[in-house]
C-alpha positions as CSV (number, residue, x, y, z in Angstrom):
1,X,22.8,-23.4,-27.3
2,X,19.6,-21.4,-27.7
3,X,17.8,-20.7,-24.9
4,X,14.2,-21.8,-25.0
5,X,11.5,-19.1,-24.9
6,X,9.4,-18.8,-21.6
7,X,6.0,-18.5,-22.6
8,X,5.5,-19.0,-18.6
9,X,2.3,-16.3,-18.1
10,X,4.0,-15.4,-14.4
11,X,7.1,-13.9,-16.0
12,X,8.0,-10.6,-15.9
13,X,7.1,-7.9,-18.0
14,X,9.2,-7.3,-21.1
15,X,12.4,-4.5,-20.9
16,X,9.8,-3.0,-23.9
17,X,6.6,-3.2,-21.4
18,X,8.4,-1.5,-18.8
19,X,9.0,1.5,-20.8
20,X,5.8,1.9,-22.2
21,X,4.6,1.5,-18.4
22,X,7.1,4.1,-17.4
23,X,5.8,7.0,-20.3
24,X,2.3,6.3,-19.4
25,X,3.7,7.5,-15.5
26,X,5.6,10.4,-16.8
27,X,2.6,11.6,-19.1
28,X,0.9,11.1,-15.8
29,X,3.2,12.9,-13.7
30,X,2.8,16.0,-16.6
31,X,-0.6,16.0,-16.0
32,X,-0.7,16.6,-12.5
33,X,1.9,19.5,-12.9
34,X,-1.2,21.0,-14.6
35,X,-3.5,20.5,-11.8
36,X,-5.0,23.4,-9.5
37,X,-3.9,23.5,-6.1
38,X,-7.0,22.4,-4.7
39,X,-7.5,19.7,-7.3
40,X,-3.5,18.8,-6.2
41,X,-4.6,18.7,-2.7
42,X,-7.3,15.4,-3.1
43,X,-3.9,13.4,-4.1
44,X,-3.6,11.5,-0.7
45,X,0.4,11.3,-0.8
46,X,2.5,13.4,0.2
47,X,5.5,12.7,-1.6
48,X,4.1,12.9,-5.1
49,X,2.5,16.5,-3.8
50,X,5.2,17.6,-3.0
51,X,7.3,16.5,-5.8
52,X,4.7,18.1,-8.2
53,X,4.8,21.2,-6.4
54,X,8.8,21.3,-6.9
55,X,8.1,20.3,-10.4
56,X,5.8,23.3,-11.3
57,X,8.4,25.7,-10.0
58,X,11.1,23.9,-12.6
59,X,11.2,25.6,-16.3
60,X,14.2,24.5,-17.2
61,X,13.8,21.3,-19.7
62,X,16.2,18.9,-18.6
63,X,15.4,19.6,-15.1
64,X,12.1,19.5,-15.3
65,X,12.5,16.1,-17.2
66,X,14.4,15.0,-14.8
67,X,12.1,15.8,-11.8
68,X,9.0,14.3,-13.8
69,X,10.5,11.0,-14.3
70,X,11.2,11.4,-10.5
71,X,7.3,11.7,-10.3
72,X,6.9,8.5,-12.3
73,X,8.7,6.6,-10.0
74,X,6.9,7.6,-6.9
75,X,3.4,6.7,-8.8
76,X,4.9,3.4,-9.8
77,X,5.4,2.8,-6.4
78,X,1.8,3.0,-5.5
79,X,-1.9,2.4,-6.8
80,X,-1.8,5.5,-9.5
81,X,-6.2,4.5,-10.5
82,X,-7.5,7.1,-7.8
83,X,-4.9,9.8,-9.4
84,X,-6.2,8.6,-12.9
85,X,-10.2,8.9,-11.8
86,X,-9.2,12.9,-10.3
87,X,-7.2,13.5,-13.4
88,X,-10.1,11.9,-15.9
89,X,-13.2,13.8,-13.9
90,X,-11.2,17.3,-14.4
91,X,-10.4,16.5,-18.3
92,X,-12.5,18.0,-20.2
93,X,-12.3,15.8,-23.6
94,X,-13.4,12.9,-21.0
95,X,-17.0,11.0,-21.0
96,X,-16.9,11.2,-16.7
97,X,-16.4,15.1,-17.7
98,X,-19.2,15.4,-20.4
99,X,-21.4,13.2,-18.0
100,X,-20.7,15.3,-14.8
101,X,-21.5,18.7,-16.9
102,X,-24.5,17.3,-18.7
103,X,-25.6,16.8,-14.5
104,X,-25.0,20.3,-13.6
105,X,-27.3,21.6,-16.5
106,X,-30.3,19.2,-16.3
107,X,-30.0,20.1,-12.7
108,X,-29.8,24.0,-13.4
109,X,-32.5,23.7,-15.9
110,X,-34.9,21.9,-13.6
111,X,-33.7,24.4,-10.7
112,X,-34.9,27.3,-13.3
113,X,-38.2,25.4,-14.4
114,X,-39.3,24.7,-10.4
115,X,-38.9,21.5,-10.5
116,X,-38.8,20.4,-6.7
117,X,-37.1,17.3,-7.5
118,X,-34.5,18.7,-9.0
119,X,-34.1,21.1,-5.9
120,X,-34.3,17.6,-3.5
121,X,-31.4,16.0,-5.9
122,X,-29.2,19.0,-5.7
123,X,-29.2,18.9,-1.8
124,X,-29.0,15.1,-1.6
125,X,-25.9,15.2,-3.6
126,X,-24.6,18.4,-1.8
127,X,-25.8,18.6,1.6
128,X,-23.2,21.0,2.7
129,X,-24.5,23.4,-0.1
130,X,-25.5,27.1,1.1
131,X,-29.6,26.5,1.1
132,X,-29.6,30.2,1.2
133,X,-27.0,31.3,-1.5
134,X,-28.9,28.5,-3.7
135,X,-32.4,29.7,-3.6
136,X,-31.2,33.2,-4.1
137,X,-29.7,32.0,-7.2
138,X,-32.3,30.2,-8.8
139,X,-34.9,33.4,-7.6
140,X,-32.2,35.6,-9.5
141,X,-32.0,33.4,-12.9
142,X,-36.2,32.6,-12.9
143,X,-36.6,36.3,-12.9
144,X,-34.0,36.7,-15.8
145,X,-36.0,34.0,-17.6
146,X,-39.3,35.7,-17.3
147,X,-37.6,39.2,-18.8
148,X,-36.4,36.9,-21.8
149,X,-32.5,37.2,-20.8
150,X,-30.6,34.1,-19.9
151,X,-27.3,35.6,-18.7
152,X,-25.5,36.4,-15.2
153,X,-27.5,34.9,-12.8
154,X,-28.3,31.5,-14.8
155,X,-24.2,31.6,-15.4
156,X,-23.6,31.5,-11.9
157,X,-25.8,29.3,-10.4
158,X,-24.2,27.0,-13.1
159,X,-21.1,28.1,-11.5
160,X,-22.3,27.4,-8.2
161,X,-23.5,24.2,-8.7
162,X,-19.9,23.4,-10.8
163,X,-18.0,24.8,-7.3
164,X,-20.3,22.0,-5.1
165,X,-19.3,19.2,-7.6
166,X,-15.5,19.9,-7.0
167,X,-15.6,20.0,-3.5
């Protein structure tokens, strides 16, 4: 009469499982309609580019819902953790975030102070980085520091150095 309960540990997810698997993809799929295009463009597949490109040009809500939950089901058809690790370095409320900006300034700092070592670590971790562009930089925002003003120049060597860590 009843039907006994499979506590079998290689069953299948529950119907309630599956939708709370299926909101986490569409949140996911949301979040990638927010992303740049050249943050878009380190997404490997194609299809899920391409359907988040369609998606972004979609205002209206129910097609727009529609064409997320589309989305969803492409990422649940493949290994969505690289998309999450993209998605978490760009948030900013994320510790990979905090950590990667906390970076940039100790190396900006140290690129201000002289340190050589910081200079070194800089163009270890960027090696395609404009040597030239970078020392011209760091020449700008020393000679702001010795006038006693901390402003364009130390800005965009942060900026600089924020451009080589996306790239």
């Amino acid at each position: 009469m009843n039907k006994p309960i499979n506590t079998d540990s290689n069953s299948q997810p529950s119907k309630s499982q599956k939708k709370r698997d299926m909101d986490e993809l569409k949140e996911l799929g949301d979040r990638l309609t927010e992303l740049s295009a050249d943050h878009l463009a380190k997404i490997d597949n194609d299809q899920i580019r391409e359907a988040v490109e369609a998606a972004r040009k979609i205002t209206k809500g129910n097609a727009r819902k529609r064409q997320i939950q589309y989305i969803a089901k492409l990422l649940s058809r493949i290994d969505v953790d690289p998309i999450r690790n993209i998605i978490e370095t760009l948030d900013a409320s994320s510790a990979a975030y905090i950590q990667k900006f906390h970076q940039l300034e100790t190396w900006r700092e140290g690129l201000v102070d002289g340190d050589s070592g910081a200079l070194s670590e800089v163009l270890d971790a960027f090696p395609h980085a404009d040597r030239q562009q970078l020392r011209h930089l760091v020449r700008k925002a020393c000679d702001e520091r010795e006038i006693g003003q901390q402003t364009t120049h130390f800005r965009r060597l942060f900026q600089f150095l924020k451009a080589l860590s996306e790239e």
